[in-house]
C-alpha positions as CSV (number, residue, x, y, z in Angstrom):
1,X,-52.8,6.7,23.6
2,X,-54.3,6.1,27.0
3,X,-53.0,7.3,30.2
4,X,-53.5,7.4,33.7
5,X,-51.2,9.5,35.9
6,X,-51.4,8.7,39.9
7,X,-50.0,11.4,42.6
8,X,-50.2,12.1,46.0
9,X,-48.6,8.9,47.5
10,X,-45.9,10.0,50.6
11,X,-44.9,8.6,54.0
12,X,-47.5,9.3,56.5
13,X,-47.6,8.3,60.2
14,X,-50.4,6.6,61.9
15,X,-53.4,8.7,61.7
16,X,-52.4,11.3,59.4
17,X,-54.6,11.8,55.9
18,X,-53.4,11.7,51.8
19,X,-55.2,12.7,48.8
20,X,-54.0,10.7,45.4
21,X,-54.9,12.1,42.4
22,X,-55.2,10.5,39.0
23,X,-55.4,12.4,35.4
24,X,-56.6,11.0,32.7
25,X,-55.9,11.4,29.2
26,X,-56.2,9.5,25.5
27,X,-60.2,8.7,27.3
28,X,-63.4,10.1,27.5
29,X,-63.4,10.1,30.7
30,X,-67.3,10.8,31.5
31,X,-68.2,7.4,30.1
32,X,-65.8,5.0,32.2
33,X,-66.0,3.8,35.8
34,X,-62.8,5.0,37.5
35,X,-61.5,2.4,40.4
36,X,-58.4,2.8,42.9
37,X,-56.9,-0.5,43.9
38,X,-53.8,-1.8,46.0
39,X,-50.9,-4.0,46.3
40,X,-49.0,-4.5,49.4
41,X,-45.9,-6.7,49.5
42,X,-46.9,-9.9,49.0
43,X,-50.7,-9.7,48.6
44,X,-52.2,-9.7,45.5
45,X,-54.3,-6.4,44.1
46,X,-57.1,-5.3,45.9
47,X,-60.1,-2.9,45.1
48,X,-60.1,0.2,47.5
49,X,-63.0,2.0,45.7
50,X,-64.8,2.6,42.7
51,X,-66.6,5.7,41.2
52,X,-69.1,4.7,38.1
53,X,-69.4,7.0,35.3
54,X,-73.0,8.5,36.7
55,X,-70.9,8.9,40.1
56,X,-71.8,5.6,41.9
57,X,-69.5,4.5,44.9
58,X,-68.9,1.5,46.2
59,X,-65.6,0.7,49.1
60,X,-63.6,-2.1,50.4
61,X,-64.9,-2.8,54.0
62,X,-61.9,-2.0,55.4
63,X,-61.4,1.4,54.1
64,X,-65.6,2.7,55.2
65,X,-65.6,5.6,56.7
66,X,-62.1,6.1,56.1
67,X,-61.4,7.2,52.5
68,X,-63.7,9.1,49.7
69,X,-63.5,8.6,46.2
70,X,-64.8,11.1,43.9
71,X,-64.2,12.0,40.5
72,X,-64.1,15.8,38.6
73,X,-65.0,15.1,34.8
74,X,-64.3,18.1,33.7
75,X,-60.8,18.0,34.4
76,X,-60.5,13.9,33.7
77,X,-59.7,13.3,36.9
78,X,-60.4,11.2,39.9
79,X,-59.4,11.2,43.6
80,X,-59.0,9.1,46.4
81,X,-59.1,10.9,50.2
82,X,-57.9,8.8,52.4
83,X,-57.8,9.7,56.4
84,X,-57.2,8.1,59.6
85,X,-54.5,6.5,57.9
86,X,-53.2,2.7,59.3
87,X,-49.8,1.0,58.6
88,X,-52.0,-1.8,56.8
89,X,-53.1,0.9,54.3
90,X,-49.1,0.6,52.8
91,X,-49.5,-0.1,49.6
92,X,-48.9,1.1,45.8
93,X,-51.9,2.1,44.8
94,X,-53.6,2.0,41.3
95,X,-55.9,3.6,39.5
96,X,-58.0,2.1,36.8
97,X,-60.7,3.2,34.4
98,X,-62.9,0.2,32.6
99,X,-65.8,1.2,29.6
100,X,-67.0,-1.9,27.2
101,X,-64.2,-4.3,26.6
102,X,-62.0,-1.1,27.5
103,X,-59.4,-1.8,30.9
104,X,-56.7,0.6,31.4
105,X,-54.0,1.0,34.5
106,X,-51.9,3.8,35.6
107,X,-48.5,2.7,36.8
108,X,-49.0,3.4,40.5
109,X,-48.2,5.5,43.4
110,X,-46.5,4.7,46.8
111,X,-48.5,5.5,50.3
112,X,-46.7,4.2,53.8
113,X,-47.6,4.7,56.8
114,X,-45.0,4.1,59.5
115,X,-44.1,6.3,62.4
């Protein structure tokens, strides 16, 4: 059984920095391209970042220079730094991890940034 277990979302103010984590299991998780996304109230899911399985990144414009994705295979998991944090970063936050016809989705975590 696949699953993927986000942590790290919180309330943050304005400028302050979060790491969520994901874990991995019921995968190999070398071969798949790990991804964190976002939902905000009433937009749809957006891609933050992705990570490919030989350690590729690509990020949403808006997050440049801002957040690091990176990924430790030995322990099935990936991570998403995020700094300089904005109130427009609210969001749940996915994670997702795609091989072959293979598209899997952990259940989310919650990061605000308010003061």
């Amino acid at each position: 059984q696949v699953q993927l277990v986000e942590s790290g979302g919180d309330l943050v103010q304005p400028g302050g920095s979060l790491r969520l984590s994901c874990v991995a299991s019921g995968i190999i998780f070398r071969w798949y391209d790990m991804g964190w996304y976002r939902q905000a109230p009433g937009k749809e899911r957006e891609l933050v970042a992705v990570v490919s399985s030989g350690g590729a990144t690509h990020y949403a414009d808006s997050v440049k220079g801002r957040f690091t994705i990176s990924r430790d295979n030995a322990k099935s998991t990936v991570y998403l730094q995020m700094n300089s944090l904005r109130p427009e970063d609210t969001a749940v936050y996915y994670c997702r991890g795609t091989y072959s016809t293979y598209d899997d989705w952990g259940q989310g975590t919650q990061v605000t940034v308010s003061s």
